[in-house]
C-alpha positions as CSV (number, residue, x, y, z in Angstrom):
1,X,43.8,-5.9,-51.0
2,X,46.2,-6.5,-53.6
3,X,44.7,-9.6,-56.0
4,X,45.2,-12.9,-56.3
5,X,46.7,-14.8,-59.6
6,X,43.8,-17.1,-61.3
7,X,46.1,-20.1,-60.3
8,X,45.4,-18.8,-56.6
9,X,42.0,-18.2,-57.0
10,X,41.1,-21.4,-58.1
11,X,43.3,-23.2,-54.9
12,X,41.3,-20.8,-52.7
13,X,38.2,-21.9,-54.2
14,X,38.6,-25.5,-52.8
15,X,39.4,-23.9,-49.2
16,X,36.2,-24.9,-47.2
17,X,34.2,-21.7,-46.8
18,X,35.1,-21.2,-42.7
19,X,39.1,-21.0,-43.5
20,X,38.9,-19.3,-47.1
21,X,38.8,-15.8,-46.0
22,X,42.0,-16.7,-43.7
23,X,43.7,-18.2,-46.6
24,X,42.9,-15.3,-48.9
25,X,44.5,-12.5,-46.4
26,X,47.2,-14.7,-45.9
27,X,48.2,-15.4,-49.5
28,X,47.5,-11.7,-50.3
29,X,50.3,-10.5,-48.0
30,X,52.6,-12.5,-49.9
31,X,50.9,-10.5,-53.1
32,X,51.5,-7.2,-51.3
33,X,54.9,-7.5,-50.8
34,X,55.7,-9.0,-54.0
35,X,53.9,-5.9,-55.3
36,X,56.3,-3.9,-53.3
37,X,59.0,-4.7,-55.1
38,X,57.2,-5.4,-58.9
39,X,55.9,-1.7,-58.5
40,X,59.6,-0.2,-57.2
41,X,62.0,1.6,-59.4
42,X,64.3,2.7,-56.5
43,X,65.7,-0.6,-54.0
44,X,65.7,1.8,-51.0
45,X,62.2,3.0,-51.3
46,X,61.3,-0.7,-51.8
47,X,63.4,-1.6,-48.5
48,X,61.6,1.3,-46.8
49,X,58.0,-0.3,-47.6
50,X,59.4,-3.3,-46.6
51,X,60.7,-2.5,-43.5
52,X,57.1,-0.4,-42.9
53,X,55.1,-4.0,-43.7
54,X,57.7,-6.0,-41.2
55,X,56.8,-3.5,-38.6
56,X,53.0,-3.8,-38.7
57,X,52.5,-6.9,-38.7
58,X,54.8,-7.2,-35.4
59,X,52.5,-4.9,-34.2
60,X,49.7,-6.8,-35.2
61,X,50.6,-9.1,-31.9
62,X,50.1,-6.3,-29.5
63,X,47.8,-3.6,-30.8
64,X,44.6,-3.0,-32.9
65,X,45.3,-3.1,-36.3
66,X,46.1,0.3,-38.4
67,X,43.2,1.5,-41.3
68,X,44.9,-0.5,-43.5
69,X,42.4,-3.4,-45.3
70,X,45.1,-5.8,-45.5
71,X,46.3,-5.6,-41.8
72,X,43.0,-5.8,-40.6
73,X,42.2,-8.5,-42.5
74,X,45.1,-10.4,-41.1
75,X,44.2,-9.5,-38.1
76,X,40.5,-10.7,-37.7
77,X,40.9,-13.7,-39.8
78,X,44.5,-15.4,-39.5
79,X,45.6,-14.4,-35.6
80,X,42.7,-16.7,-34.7
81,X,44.6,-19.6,-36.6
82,X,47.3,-19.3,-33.7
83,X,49.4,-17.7,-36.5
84,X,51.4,-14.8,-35.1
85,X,52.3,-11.2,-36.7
86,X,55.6,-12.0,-36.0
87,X,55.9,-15.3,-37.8
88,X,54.4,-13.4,-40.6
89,X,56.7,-10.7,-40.6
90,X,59.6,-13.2,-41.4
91,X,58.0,-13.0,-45.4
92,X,59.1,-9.7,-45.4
93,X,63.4,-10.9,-45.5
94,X,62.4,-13.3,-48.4
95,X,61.5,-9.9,-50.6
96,X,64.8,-7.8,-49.5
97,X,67.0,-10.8,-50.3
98,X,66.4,-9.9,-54.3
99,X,66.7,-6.0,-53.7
100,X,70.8,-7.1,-54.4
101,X,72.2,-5.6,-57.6
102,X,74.1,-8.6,-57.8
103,X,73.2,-12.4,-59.4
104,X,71.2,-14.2,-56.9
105,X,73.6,-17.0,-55.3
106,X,72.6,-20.2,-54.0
107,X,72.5,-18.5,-50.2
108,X,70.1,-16.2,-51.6
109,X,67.3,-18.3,-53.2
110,X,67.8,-20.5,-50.1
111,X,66.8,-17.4,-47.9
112,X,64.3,-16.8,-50.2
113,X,62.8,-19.8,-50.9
114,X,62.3,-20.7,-46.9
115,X,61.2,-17.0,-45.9
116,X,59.0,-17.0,-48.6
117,X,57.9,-20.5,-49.8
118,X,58.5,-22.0,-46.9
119,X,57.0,-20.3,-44.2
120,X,54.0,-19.2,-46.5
121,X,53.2,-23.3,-47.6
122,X,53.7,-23.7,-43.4
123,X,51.4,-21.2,-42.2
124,X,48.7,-22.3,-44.8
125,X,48.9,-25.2,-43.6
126,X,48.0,-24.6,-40.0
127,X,45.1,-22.9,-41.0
128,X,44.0,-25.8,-43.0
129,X,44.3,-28.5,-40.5
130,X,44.8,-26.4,-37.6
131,X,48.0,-28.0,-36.4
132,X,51.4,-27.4,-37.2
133,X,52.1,-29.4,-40.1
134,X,55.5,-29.0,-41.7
135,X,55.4,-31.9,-44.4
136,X,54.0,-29.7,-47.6
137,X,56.3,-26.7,-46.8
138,X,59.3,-28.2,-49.4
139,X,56.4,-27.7,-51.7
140,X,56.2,-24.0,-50.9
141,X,60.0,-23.6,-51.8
142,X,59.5,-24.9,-54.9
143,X,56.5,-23.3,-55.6
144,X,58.4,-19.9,-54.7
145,X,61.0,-20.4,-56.7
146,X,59.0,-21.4,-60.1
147,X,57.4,-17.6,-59.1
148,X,60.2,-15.8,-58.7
149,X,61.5,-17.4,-62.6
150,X,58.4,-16.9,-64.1
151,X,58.6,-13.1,-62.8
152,X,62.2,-12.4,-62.9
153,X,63.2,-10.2,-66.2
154,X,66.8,-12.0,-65.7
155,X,67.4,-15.0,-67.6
156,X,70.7,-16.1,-65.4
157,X,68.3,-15.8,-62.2
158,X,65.0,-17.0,-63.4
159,X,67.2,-20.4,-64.7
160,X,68.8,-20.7,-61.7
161,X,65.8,-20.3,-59.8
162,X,64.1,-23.2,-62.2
163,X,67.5,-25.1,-61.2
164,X,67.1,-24.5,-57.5
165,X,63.1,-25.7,-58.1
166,X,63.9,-28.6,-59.5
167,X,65.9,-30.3,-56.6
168,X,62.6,-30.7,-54.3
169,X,60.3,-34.0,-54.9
170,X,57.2,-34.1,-55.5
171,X,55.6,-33.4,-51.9
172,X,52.4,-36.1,-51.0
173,X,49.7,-34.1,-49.0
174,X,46.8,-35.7,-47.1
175,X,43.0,-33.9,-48.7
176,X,43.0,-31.4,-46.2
177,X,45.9,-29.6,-47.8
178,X,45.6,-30.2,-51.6
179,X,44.9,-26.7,-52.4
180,X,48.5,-26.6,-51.9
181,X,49.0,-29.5,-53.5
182,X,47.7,-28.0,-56.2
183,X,50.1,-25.3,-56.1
184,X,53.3,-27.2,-55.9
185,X,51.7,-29.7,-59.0
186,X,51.6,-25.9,-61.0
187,X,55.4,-25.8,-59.6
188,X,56.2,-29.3,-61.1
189,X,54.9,-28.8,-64.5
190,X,56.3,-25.2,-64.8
191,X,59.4,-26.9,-63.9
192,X,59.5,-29.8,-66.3
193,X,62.1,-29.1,-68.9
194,X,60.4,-30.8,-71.6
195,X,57.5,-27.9,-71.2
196,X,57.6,-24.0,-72.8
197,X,57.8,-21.2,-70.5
198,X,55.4,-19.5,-69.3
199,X,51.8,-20.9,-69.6
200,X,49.3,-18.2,-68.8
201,X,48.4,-18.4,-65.5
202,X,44.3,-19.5,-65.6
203,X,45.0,-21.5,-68.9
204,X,42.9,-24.6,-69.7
205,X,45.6,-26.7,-69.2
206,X,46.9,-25.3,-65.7
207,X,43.3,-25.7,-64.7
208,X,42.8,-29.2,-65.4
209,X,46.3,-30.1,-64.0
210,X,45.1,-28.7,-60.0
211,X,42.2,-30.3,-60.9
212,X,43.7,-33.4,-61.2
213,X,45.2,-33.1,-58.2
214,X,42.6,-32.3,-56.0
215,X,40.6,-35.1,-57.4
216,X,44.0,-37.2,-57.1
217,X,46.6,-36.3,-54.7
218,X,49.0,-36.5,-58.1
């Protein structure tokens, strides 16, 4: 399966053990198809794989899984969750919404934020409390946009991503759901415009700030 960030990694360390492994397939789709497009030099051949990842993971609601590890994964450990292949195939419109040659528009990192942000932060959350709880997905859109910036080799998109980031508040999660919490904490101090860009993603300093959160809730 495609690997995590550090800043990942240390969220998914704070996952109780039952739910981590869920957690980790789910958050290494989002990887996957990120990858898909990180690793493309041609936008239709990047669509293609897209369109090939949307597919399976429909499937995944109706048939075995393929010999893919990642699938399979998803299968055995976040179907149980009550999250569906379908839901998770939504990701995939998210990752085609930047295959435009154009400036990305407002429209565009809305798509993307909710397709990707959104419904990532939303299905995390139902395996973490195991209930549908929408209140930490505004987090995932801001998380998902300070990604896409820190990424993006654009400067007029990755600063109007940071712009588009910066119009969420701070989101207030109960403990069950920090690790996310910790995520969107990364968002707000990536975000902050009295900060450099980019901190390296495991430094000291990233690590003590989802610390403090997860001992917090700030």
């Amino acid at each position: 399966m495609t690997e995590l960030d550090p800043d990942r990694v240390l969220a998914l360390s704070y996952v109780p053990a039952a739910k981590r492994p869920a957690l980790s397939a789910l958050w290494a789709l989002d990887a996957a198809l990120g990858a898909v497009l990180a690793n493309g030099r041609e936008p239709m051949i990047s669509r293609i794989k897209l369109a090939w990842w949307r597919d399976s993971l429909e499937r995944l609601d109706g048939a075995r899984p393929p010999g893919e590890p990642l699938l399979q994964a998803l299968a055995e450990h976040v179907l149980p969750f009550g999250v569906t292949g379908a839901e998770m195939s939504e990701m995939e419109e998210a990752w085609s919404t930047l295959l435009s040659d154009a400036p990305l528009g407002p429209a565009d990192l809305f798509v993307y934020a909710e397709k990707r942000g959104r419904l990532l932060f939303a299905l995390s959350a139902r395996i973490l409390s195991e209930r549908r709880d929408e209140a930490v997905s505004a987090g995932g859109e801001a998380w998902a946009l300070i990604d896409l910036a820190r990424h993006c080799g654009n400067t007029v998109d990755a600063d109007s991503a940071v712009d588009a980031a910066r119009r969420f508040a701070p989101v207030k999660v109960p403990p069950r759901l920090r690790p996310l919490g910790m995520l969107d904490a990364l968002a707000r101090r990536d975000g902050d415009a009295r900060r450099p860009r980019w901190e390296a993603r495991g430094s000291p300093g990233r690590m003590w700030r989802m610390l403090r959160h997860r001992l917090t809730g700030k």
